[in-house]
Jmol script that loads the backbone (N, CA, C; Angstrom):
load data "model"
ATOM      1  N   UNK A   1     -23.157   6.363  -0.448  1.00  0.00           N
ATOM      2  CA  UNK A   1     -22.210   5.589   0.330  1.00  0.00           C
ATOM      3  C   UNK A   1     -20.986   6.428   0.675  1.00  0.00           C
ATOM      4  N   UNK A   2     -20.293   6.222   1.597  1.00  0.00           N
ATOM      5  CA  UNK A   2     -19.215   6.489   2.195  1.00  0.00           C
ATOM      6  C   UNK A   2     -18.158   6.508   1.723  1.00  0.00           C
ATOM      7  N   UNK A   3     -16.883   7.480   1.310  1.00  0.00           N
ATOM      8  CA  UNK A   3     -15.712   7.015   0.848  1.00  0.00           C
ATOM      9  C   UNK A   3     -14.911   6.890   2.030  1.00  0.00           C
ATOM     10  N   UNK A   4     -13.564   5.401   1.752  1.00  0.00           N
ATOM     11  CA  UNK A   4     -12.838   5.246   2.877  1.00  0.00           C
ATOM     12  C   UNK A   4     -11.610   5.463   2.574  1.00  0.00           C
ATOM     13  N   UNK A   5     -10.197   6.148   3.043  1.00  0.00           N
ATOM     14  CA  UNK A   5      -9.243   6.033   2.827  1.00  0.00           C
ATOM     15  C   UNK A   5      -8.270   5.430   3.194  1.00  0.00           C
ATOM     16  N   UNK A   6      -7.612   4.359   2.738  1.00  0.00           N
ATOM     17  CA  UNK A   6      -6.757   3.645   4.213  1.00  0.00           C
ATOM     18  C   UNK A   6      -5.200   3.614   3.230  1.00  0.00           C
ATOM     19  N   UNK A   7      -4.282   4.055   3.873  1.00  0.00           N
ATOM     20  CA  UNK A   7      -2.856   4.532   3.545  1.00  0.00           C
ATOM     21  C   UNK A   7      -1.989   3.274   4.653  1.00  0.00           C
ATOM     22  N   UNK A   8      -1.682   2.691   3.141  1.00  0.00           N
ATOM     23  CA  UNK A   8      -0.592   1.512   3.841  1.00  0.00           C
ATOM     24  C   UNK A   8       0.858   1.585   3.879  1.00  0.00           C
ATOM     25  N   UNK A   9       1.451   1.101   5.163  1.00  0.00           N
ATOM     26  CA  UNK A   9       2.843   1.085   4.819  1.00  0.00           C
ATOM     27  C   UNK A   9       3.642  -0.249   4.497  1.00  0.00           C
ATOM     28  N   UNK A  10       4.135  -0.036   2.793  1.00  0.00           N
ATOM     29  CA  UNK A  10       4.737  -1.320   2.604  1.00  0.00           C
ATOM     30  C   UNK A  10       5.916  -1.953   2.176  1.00  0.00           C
ATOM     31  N   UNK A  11       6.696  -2.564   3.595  1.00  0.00           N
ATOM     32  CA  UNK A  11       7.909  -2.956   3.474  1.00  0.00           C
ATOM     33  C   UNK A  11       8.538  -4.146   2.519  1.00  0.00           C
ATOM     34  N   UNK A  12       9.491  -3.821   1.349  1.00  0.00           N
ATOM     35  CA  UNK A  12       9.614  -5.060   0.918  1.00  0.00           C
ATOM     36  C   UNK A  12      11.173  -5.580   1.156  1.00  0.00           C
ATOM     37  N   UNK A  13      11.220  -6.494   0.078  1.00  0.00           N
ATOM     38  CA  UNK A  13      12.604  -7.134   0.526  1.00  0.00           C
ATOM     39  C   UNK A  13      14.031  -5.726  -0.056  1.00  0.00           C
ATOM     40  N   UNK A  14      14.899  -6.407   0.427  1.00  0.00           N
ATOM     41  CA  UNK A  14      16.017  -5.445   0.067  1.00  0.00           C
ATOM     42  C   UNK A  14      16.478  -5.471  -1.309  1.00  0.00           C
ATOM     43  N   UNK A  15      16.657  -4.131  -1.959  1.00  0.00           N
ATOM     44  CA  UNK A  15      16.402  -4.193  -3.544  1.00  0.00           C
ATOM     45  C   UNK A  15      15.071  -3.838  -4.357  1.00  0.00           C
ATOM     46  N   UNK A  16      14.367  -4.233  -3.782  1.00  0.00           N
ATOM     47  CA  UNK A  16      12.808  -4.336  -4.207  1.00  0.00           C
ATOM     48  C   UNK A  16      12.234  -3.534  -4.684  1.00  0.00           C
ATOM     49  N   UNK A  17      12.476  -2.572  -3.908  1.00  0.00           N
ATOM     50  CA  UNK A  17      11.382  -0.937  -3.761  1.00  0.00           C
ATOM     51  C   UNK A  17      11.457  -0.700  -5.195  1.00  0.00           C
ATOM     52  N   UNK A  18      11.814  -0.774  -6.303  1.00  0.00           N
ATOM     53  CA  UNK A  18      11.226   0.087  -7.148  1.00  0.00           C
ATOM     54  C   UNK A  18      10.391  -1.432  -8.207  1.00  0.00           C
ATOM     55  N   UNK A  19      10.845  -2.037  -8.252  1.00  0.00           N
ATOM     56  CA  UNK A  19      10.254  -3.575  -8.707  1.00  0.00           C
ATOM     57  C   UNK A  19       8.738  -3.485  -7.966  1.00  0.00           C
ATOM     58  N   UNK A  20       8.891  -3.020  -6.762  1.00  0.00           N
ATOM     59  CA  UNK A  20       7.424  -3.580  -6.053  1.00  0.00           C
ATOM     60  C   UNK A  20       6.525  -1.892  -6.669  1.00  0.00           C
ATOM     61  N   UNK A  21       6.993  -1.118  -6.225  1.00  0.00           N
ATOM     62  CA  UNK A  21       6.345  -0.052  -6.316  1.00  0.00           C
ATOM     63  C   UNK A  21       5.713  -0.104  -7.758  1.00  0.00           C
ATOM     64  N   UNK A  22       6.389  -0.278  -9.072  1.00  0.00           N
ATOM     65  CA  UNK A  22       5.841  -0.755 -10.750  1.00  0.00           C
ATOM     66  C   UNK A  22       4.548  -1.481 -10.225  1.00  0.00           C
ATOM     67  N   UNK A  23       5.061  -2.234  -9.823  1.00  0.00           N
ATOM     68  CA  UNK A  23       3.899  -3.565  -9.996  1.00  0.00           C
ATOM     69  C   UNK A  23       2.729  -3.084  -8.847  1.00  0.00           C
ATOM     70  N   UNK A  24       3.090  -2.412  -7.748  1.00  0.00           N
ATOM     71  CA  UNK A  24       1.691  -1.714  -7.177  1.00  0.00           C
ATOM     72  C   UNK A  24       0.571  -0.943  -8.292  1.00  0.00           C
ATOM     73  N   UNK A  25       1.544  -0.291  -8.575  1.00  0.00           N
ATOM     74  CA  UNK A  25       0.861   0.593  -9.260  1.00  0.00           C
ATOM     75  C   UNK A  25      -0.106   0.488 -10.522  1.00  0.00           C
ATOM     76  N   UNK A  26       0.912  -1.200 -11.209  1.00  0.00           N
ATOM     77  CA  UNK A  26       0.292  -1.618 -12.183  1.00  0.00           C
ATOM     78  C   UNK A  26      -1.503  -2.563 -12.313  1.00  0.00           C
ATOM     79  N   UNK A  27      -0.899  -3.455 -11.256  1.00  0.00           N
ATOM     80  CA  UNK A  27      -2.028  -4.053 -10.651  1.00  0.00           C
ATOM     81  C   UNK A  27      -3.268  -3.597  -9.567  1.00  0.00           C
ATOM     82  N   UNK A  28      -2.536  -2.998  -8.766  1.00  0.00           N
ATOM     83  CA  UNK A  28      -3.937  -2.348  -7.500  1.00  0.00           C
ATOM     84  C   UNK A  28      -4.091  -1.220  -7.954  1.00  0.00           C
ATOM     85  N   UNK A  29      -3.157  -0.269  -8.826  1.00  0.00           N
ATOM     86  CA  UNK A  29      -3.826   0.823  -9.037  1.00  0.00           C
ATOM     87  C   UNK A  29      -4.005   2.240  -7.605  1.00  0.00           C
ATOM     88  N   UNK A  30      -3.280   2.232  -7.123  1.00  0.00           N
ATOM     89  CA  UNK A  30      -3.275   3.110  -6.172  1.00  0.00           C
ATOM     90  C   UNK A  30      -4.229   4.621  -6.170  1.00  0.00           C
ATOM     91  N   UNK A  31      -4.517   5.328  -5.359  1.00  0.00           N
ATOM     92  CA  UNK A  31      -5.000   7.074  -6.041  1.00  0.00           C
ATOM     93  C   UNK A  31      -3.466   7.206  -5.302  1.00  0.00           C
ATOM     94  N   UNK A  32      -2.538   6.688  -5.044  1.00  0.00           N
ATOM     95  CA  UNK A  32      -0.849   7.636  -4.697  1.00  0.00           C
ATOM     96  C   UNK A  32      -0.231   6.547  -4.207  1.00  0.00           C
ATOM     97  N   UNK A  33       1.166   6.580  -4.465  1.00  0.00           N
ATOM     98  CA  UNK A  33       2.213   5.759  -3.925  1.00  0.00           C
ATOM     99  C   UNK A  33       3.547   6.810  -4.202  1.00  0.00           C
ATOM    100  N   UNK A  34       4.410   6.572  -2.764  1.00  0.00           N
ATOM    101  CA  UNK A  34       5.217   6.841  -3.153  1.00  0.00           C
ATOM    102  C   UNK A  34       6.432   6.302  -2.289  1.00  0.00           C
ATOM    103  N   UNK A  35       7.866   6.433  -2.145  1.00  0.00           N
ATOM    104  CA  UNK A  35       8.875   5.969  -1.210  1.00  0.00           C
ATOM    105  C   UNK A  35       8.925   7.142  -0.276  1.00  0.00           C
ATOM    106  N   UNK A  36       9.555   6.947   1.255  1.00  0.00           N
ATOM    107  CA  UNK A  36       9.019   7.231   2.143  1.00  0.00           C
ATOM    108  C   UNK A  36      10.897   7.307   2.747  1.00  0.00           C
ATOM    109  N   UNK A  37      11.574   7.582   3.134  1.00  0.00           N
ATOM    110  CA  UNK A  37      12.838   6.909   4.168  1.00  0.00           C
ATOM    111  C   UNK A  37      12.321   6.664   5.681  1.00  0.00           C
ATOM    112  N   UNK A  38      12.347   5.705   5.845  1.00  0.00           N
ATOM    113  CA  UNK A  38      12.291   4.963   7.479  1.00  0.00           C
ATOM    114  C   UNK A  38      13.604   5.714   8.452  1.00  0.00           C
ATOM    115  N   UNK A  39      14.386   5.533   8.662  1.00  0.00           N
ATOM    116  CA  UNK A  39      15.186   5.815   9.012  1.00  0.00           C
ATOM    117  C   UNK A  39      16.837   5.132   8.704  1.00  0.00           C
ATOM    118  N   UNK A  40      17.693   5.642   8.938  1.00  0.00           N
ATOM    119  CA  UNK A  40      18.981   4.851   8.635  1.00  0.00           C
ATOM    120  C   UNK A  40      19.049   4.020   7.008  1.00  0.00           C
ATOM    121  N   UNK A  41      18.702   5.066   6.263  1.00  0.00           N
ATOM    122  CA  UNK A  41      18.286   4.616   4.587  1.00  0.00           C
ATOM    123  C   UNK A  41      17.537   3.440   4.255  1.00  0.00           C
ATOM    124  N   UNK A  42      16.713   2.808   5.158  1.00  0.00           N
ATOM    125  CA  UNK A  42      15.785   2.143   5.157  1.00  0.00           C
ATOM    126  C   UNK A  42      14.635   2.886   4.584  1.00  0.00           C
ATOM    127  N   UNK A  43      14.321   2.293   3.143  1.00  0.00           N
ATOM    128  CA  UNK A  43      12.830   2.788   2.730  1.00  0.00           C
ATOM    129  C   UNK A  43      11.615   2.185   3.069  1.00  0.00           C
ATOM    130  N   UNK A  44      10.247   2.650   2.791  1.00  0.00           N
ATOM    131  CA  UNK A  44       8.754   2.044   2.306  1.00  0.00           C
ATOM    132  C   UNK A  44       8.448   2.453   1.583  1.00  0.00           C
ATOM    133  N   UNK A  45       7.396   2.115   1.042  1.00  0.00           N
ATOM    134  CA  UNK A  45       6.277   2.661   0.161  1.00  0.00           C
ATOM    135  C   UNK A  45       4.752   2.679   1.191  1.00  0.00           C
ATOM    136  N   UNK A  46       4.921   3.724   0.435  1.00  0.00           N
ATOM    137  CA  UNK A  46       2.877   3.931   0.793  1.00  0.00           C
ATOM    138  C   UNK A  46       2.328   4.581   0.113  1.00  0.00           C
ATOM    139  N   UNK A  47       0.849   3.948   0.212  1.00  0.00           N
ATOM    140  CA  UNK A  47       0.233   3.993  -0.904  1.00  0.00           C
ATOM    141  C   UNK A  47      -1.161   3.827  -0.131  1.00  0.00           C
ATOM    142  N   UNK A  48      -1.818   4.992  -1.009  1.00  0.00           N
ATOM    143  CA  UNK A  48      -3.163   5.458  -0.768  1.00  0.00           C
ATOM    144  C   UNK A  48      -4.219   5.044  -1.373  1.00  0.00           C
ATOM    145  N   UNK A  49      -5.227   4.132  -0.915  1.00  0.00           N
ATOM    146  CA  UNK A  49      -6.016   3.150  -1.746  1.00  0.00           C
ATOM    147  C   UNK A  49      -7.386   4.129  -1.166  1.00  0.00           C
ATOM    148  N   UNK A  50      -8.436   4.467  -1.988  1.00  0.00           N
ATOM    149  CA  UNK A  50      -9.771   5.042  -1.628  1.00  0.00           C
ATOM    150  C   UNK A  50     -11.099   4.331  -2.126  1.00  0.00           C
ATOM    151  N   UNK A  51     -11.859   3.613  -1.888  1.00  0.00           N
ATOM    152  CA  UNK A  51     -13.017   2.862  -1.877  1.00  0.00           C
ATOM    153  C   UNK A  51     -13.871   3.406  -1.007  1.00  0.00           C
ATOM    154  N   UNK A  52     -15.181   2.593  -2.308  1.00  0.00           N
ATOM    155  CA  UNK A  52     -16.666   2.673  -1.623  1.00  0.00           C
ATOM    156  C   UNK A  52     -16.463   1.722   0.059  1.00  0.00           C
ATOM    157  N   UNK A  53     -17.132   2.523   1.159  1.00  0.00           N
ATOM    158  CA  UNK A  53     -17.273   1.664   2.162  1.00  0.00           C
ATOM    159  C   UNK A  53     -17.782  -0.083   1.796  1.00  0.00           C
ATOM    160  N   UNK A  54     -18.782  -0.096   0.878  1.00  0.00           N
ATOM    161  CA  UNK A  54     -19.289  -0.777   1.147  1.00  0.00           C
ATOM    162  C   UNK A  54     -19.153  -1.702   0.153  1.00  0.00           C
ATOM    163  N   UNK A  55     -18.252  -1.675  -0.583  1.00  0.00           N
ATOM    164  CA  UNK A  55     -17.640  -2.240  -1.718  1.00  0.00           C
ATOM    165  C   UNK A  55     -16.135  -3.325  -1.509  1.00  0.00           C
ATOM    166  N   UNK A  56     -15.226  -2.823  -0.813  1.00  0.00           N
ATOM    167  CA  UNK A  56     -14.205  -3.460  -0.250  1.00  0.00           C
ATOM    168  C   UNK A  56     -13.511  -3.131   0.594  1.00  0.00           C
ATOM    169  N   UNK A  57     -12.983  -4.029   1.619  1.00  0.00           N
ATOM    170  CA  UNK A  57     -12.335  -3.634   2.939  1.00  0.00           C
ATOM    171  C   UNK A  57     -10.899  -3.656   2.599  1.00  0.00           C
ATOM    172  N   UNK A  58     -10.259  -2.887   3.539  1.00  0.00           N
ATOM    173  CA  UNK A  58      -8.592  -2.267   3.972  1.00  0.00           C
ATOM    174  C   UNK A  58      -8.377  -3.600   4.130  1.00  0.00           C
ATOM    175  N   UNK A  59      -8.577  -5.026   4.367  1.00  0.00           N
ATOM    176  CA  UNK A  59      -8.191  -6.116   4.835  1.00  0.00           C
ATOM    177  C   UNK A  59      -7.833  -6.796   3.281  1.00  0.00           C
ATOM    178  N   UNK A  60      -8.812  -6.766   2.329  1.00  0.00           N
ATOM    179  CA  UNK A  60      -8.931  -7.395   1.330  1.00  0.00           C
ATOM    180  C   UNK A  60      -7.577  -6.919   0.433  1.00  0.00           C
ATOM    181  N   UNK A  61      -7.476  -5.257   0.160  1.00  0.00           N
ATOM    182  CA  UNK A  61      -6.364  -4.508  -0.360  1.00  0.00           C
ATOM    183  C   UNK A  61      -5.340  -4.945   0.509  1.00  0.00           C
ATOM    184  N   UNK A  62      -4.985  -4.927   1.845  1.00  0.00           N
ATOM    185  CA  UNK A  62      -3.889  -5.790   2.109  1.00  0.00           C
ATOM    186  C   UNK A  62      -3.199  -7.159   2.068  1.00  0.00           C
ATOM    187  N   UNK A  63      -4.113  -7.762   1.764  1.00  0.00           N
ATOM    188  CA  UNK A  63      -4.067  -9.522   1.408  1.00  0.00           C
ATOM    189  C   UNK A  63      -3.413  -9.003  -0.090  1.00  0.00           C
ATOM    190  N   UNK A  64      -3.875  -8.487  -0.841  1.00  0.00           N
ATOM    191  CA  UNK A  64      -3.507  -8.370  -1.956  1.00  0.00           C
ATOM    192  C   UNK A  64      -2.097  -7.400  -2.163  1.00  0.00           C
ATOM    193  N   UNK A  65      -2.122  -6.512  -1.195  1.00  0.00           N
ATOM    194  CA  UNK A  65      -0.649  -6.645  -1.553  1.00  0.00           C
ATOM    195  C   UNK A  65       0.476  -7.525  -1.249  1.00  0.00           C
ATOM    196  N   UNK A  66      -0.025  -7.811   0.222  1.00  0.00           N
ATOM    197  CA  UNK A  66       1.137  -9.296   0.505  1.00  0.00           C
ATOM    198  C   UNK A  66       1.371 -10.171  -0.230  1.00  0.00           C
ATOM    199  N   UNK A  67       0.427 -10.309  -0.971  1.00  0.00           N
ATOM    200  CA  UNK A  67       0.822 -11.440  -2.088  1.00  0.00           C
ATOM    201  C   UNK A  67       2.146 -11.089  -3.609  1.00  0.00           C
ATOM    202  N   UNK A  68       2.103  -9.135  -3.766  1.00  0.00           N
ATOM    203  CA  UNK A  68       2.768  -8.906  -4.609  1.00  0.00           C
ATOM    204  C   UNK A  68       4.347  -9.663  -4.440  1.00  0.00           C
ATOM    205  N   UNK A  69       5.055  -9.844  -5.443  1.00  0.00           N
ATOM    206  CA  UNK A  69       6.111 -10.419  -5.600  1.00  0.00           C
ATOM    207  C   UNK A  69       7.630  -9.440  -4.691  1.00  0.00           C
ATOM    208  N   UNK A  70       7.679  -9.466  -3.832  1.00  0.00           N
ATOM    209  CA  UNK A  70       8.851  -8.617  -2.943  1.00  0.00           C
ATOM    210  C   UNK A  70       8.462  -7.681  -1.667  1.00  0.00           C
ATOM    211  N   UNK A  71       7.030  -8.208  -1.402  1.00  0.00           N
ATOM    212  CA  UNK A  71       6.808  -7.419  -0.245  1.00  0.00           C
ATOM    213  C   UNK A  71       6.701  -8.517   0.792  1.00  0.00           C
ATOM    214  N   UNK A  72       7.841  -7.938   1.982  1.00  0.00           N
ATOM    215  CA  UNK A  72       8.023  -8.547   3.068  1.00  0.00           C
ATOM    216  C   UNK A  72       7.028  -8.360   4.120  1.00  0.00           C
ATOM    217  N   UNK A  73       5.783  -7.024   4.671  1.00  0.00           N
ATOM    218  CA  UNK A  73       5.504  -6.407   5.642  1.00  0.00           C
ATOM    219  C   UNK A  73       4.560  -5.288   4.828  1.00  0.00           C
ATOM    220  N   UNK A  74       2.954  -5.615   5.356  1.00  0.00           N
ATOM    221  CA  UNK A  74       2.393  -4.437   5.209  1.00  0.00           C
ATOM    222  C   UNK A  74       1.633  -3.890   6.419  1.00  0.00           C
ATOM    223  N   UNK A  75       1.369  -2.996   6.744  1.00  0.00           N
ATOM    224  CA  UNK A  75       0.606  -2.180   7.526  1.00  0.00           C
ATOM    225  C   UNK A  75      -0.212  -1.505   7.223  1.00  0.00           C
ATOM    226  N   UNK A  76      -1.537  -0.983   8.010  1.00  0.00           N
ATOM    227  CA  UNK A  76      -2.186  -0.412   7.702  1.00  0.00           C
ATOM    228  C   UNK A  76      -1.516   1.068   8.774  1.00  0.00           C
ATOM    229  N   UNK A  77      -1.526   1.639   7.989  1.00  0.00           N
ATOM    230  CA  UNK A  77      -1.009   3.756   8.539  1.00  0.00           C
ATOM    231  C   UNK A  77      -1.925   4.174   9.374  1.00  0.00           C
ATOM    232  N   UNK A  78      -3.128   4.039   8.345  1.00  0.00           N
ATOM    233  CA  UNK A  78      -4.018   5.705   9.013  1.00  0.00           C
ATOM    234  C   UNK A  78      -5.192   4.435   7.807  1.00  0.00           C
ATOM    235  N   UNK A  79      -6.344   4.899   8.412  1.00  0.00           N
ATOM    236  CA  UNK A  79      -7.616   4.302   7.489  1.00  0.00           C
ATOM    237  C   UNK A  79      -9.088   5.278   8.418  1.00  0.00           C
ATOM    238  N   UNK A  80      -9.413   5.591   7.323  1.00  0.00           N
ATOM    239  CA  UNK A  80     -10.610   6.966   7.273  1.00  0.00           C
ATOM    240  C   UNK A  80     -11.910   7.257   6.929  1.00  0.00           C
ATOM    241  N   UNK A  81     -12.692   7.531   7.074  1.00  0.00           N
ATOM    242  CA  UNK A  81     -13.953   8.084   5.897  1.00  0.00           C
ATOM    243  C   UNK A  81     -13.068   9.399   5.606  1.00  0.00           C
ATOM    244  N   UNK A  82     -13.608   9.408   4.394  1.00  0.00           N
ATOM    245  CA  UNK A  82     -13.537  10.800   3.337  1.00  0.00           C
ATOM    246  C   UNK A  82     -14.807  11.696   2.834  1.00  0.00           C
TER     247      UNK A  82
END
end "model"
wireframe off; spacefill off
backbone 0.3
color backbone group
């Protein structure tokens, strides 16, 4: 099977970023996360999730982060085979 890479960008509330980033890391388990500056000291996080194609979709990992406790906005970046 196929490996997929899909690198999200994820905006949370103001304050947040390091509260959300713990708890990414704790629960989804990332292969990378890190803070990012947007511009005008506006941060994100992103974070590099890698799965079997055929095991779980970039849709499912994003539902699940929206649900974490302080994320306002996720995106999908870039999503790949590997």
């Amino acid at each position: 099977m196929a490996k997929v890479g899909a690198l999200f960008k994820i905006f949370t509330d103001e304050g947040k970023l390091d509260e959300v980033t713990d708890e990414i890391k704790k629960e989804l388990k990332p292969q990378d996360i890190r803070s990012e500056e947007l511009a005008f000291g506006i941060k994100v996080i992103k974070a590099l999730f890698v799965f079997e194609d055929s095991e779980v979709g970039s849709s499912s990992i994003e539902e699940k982060l929206k649900k974490v406790k302080g994320v306002s906005e996720v995106e999908v970046e870039q999503e790949s085979l590997i």
